[in-house]
N, C-alpha and C positions, 0 to 999 in steps of 0.2 A: 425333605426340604427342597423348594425351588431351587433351582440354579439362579443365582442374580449376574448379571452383564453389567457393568459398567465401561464408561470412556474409557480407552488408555489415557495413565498417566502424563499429564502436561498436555492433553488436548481438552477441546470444549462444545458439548452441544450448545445450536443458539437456536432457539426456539422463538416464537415469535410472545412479543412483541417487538424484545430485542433485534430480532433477523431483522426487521422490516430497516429498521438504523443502519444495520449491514449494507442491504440491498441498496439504500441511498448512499452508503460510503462509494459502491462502486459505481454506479450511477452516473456521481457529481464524478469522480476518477476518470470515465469512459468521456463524459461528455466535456470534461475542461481539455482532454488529450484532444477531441478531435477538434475542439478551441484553436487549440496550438498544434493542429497538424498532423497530428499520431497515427496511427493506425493501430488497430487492435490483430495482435500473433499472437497464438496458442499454440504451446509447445507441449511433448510430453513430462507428463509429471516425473517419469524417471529417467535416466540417460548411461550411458555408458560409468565407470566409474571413474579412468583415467580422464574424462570430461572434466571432472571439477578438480581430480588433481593434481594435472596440469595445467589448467587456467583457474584454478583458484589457486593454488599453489601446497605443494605438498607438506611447508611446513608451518602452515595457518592452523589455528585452533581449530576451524571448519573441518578441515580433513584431517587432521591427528585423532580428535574427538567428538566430532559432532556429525557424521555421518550416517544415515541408516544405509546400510552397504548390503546386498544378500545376492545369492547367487542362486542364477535361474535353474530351469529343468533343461536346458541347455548347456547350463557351464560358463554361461557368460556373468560376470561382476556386475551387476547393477547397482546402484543409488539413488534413493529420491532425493528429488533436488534439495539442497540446500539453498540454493538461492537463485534468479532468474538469468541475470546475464550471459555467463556460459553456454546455457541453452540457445539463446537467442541469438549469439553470436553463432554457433555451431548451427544452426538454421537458415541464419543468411549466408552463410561458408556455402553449405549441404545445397541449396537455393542457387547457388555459382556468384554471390558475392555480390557487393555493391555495386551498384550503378549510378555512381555522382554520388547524390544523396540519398540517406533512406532514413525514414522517421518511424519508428515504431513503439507498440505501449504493449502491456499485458500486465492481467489481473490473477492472484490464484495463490494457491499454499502452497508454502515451503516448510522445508523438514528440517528439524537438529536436534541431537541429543544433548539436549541442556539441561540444567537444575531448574525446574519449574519452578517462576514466580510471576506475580501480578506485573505483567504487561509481557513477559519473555516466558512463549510456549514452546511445545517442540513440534506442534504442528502451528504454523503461525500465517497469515495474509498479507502479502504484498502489492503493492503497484508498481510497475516499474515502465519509465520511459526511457528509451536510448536514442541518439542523435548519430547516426552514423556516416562517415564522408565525412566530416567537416570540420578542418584544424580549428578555427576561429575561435578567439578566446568567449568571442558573442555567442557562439553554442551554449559553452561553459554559463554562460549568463542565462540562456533561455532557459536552460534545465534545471536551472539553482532557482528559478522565478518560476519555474513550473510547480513545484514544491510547494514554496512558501505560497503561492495562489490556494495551492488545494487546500491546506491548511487555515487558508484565511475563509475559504468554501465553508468546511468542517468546522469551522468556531473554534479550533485552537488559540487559546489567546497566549500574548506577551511569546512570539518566536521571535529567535533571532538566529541567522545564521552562522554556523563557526565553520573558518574558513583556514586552509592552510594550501600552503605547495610540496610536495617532494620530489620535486624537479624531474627531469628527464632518464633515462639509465643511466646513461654518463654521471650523471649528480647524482644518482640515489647509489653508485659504487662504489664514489669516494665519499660519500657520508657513509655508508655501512662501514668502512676501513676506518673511518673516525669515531665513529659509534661506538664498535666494538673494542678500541679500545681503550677510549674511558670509560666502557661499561667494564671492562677486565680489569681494572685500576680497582674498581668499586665490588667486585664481585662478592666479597666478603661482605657485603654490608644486604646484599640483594634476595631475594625470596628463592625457594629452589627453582622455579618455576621462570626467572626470569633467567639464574644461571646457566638453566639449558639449552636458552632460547638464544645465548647471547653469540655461538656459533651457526646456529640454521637460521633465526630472521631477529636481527638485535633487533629491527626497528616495531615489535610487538613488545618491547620493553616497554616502547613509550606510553602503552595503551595499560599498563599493570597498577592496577588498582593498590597492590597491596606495598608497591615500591615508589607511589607517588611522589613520597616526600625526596627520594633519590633522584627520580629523574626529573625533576624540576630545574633541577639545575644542569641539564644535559645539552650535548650542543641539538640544535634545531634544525630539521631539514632546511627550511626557509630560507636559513640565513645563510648556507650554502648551493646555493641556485647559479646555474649559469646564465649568461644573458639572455638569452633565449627565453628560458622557463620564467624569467625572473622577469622580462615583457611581460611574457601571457599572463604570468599572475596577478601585474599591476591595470592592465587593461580588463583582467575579470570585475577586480574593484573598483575600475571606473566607471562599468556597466550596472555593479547594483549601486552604486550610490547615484546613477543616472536614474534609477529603477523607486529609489529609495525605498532598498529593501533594506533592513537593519541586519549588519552583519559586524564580527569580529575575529582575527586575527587570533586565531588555538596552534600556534607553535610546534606543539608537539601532537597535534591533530595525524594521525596517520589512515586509521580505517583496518579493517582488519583483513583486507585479502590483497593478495601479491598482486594483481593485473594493475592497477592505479601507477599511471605519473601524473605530474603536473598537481592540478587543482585535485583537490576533496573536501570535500563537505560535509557537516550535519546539521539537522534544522532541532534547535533546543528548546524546547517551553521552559521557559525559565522561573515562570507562578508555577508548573507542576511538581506536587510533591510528590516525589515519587522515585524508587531506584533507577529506574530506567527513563532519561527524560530525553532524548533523543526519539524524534518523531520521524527518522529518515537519514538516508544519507546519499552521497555519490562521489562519482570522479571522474576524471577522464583516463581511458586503459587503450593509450594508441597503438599497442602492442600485442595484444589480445585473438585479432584475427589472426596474425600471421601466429603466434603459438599454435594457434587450434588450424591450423592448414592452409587457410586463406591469404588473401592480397593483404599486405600493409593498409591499414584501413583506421584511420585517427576517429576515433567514438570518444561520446559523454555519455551517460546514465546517471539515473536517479533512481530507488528503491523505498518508498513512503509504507512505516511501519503500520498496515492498516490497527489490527490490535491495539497495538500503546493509543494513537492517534484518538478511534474511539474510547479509552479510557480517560486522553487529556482534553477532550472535546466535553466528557461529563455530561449530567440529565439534562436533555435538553426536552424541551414540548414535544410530544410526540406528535409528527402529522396522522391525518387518519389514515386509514390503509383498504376503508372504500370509501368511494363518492358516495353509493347510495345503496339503503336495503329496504327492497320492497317488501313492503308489509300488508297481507291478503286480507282486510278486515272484512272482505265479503267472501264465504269459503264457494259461494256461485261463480266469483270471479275468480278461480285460479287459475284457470286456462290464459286468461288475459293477464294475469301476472307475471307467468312464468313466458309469455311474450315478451310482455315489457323489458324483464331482467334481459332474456337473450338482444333485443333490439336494441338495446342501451348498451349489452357488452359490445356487440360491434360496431358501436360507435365509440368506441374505448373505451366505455366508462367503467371504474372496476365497479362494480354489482354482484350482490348476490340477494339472498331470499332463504325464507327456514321451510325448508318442503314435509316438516313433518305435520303440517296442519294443528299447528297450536294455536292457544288464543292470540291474541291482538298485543297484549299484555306480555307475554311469552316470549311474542315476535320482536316488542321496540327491545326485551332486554339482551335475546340475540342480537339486536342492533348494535345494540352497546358492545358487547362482548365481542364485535367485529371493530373495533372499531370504524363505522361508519361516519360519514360528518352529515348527512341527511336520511331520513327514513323517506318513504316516496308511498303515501300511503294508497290503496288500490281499494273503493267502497261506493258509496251510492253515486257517491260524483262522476263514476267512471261512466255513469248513464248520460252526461254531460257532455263527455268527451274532456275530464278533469281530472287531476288528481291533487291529494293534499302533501305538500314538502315540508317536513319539520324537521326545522334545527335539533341534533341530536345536543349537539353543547348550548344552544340556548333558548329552546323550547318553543321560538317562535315559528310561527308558519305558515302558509302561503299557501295557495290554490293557482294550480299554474295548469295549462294544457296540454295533453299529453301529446298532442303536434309538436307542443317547444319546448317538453322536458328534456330532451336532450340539450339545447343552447341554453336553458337556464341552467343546470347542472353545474356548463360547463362554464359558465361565466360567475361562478358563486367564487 
């Protein structure tokens, strides 16, 4: 018997026609970033392991259990990432740090060992923009509006933003003191999971699905904010109802890694039916470079769940994925086809052609199977200096020159 290969579990091939949707997810991601100023940094996909379990934090879900961790022919700990920031942080540190300001973006896959389901894989895609240098609660604003843009790019309908504070360290040390103990009062009532949690990070209690009904009635970071933090948060919310982005107030909103003070976020389809309806999230972590070696350096970021995002985005029309495919209905003229296609691709145009010399008939159905949006047909007319363009989706078609098949092309 053969040997059969499949994916590892919880990843996914995308094959086309799917891919080509991908392709445009990052696309519109790359090209609204340099909209708003980004620049694009690639980082490597693995990094040290104390990377993410000091600046993600050691006692996050992320690094308790969701790591792929393995160690080299070296002897050294490595990790594929679990998620972008770290890295990126540890880049500009490794890079000698900021300078004023820095704006950067990056696209790519992240790792976790999770319970595979529809929209949460263990090989999963991100976007991630960071704002770096810049206390201003207005960062906070741009990066929370960089989001819900792409989102509104993407055809996600009905997002609204959810919005909380967990104030400074100062404030997030006397809420842990208070946290932990009316989460100790209630211990008997709580999940095991949340009882272990309630000495190494109480404040992932708030996030426990299976202790909701208990902590609902918990105290709130929010409501314990000092002046400071409790400005920047009300000036974030003056910036998106200036923006009139829709957004609402989640209390017990935390996020699930330790770097975050101040603002965090996540952007929620609220029409999505679906386990997972969060499309994204962020925060600001002014704290983050100096853990990881570098200058005091106040940052924001945002991380847009590409996966979930095209599942809540749903079938949409697929664009075509060529302009045009020439079709050799005179087999004397192949030589001047297989020009045409090359002359057309360097004029950008995506093109192709079926070189195995099949009928006419053969060639429009390869057309189709590419999806193309014109066939450009290559026959007696070529004796004119013409060729025939038909509509692959609506059959009409045109006799155009082959001097101005390129600006016709590109003007359809």
């Amino acid at each position: 018997m053969p040997v059969t290969y499949r994916a590892p579990k919880g990843t996914d091939d995308v094959l086309p026609p799917e891919s080509r949707a991908w392709l445009r997810a990052e696309k519109t991601f790359i090209d609204l970033a340099e909209v708003f100023g980004y620049d694009i940094v690639l980082t490597p996909h693995f990094e040290a392991t104390e990377l993410f379990s000091r600046g993600v934090g050691e006692a996050t879900e992320v690094v308790e259990k969701q790591m792929y961790t393995f160690t080299d022919k070296g002897g050294r700990s490595l990790t594929l990432r679990p998620e972008a920031t770290a890295s990126l942080v540890r880049a500009m540190v490794e890079a000698g740090g900021v300078r004023g300001t820095e704006k950067i973006a990056a696209w790519g896959p992240m790792f976790r060992y999770e319970k595979p389901q529809r929209g949460r894989r263990r090989q999963f895609y991100q976007g991630d923009i960071e704002y770096f240098g810049e206390p201003s609660p207005d960062a906070d604003v741009e990066v929370i509006e960089f989001g819900y843009r792409y989102l509104e790019e993407m055809a996600v309908p009905d997002v609204v933003v959810a919005l909380n504070s967990i104030g400074d360290v100062e404030d997030r040390a006397a809420y842990r003191n208070l946290l932990t103990t009316w989460l100790m009062e209630r211990q008997d009532d709580l999940s095991d999971d949340a009882r272990n949690r309630i000495a190494s990070n109480p404040m992932r209690v708030l996030d426990s699905k299976a202790d909701a009904d208990i902590v609902a009635e918990a105290p709130a970071p929010v409501e314990h904010l000092a002046d400071a933090a409790a400005e920047h948060f009300t000036q974030v919310q003056r910036g998106l109802r200036r923006l009139q982005i829709p957004y609402r107030i989640e209390a017990r909103l935390v996020r699930g890694l330790d770097y975050y003070n101040r603002t965090v976020w996540e952007y929620l389809a609220t029409s999505y039916e679906g386990a997972q309806d969060a499309a994204g999230g962020g925060g600001r972590y002014d704290g983050l470079f100096e853990l990881l070696g570098g200058k005091p350096t106040p940052a924001v970021g945002v991380a847009m769940g590409i996966d979930r995002i095209m599942l809540m985005a749903g079938k949409r029309a697929d664009q075509p994925a060529l302009d045009a495919f020439v079709v050799i209905a005179d087999p004397n003229r192949r030589d001047a086809g297989l020009d045409l296609v090359s002359e057309l691709r360097r004029r950008g145009l995506r093109t192709d052609l079926d070189l195995a010399g099949r009928s006419v008939s053969a060639q429009f159905k390869a057309a189709d199977r590419a999806a193309a949006a014109w066939a450009v047909v290559v026959g007696d007319e070529w004796a004119d200096g013409k060729v025939t363009a038909r509509n692959l989706a609506t059959g009409e078609q045109e006799t155009v020159a082959v001097e101005g098949i390129e600006a016709w092309l590109k003007g359809r």
